[in-house]
N, C-alpha and C positions, 0 to 999 in steps of 0.2 A: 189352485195351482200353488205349488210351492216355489219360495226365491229367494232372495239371501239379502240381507241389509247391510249395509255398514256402522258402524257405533254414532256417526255423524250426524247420519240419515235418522238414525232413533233418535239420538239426543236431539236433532232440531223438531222429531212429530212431539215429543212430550215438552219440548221449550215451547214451541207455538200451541199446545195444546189441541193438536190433531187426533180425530177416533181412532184413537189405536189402543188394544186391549192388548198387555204385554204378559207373557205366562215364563216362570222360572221351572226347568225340566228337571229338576230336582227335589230329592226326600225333603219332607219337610222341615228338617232340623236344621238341612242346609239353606234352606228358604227363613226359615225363622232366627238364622245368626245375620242372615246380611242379606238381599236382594236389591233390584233397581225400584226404586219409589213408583207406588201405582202399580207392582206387577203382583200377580197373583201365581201360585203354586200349581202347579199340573203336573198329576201320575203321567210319566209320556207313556206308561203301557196299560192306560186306562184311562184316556184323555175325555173320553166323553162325560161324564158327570160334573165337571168341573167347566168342561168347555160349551155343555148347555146351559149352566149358572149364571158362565159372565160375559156369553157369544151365543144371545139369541140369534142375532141374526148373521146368516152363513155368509154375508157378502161384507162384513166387518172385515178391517186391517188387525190382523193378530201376527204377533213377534214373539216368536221362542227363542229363549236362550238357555243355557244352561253353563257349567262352570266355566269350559274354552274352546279351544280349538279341539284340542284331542278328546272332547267329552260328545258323544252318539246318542245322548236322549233327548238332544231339543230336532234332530233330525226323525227319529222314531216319531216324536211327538207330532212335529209337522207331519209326518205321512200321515199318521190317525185323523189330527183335522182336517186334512186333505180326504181321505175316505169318507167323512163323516159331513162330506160336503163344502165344507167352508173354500171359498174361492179366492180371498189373499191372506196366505199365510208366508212369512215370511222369518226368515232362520239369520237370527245374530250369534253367525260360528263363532267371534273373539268371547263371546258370554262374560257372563260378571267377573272372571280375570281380567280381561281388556276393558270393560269397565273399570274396575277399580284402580288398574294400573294408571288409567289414562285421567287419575285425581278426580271420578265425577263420583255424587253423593249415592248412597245406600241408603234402606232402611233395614232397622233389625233388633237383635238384641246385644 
């Protein structure tokens, strides 16, 4: 099932250090200048290869985001984990603008 997080609700699963695998729905250029710490890169129109690498198991918390509110690949992406099984996947619409805006740390180059 797919569902929607808030920025708060992530930032307290990675401050408490909750299982939750976070994927950036974005090319990887854009994933390798800035992302959230801990998150890994996923093609959202090819989400399987990446999403059996670091979500073996279907019943894991994974969070996609991608740039922001107006940006539709961390939505695509969820559908794909969602087809592909996985039963909590969960869409952080503000993505790494509402991140960044709201002063919390990246990693990148």
């Amino acid at each position: 099932m797919k569902t929607w997080i808030a920025r708060e609700e992530l930032k307290k699963r990675l401050d408490e250090r909750l299982p939750t695998i976070v994927f950036e729905a974005l090319p990887a250029k854009y994933f390798d200048h800035a992302h959230i710490p801990g998150a890994h890169q996923l093609d959202h129109q090819n989400v399987k290869p990446q999403s059996t690498l670091h979500a073996q198991d279907k019943s894991s918390t994974i969070v996609v985001y991608c740039a922001s509110a107006t940006c539709h690949n961390s939505d695509q992406a969820a559908d794909g984990l969602v087809a592909l099984g996985y039963q909590d996947v969960r869409v952080y619409v503000g993505g790494k603008k509402d991140w960044v805006e709201a002063g919390l740390p990246v990693d990148g180059k």
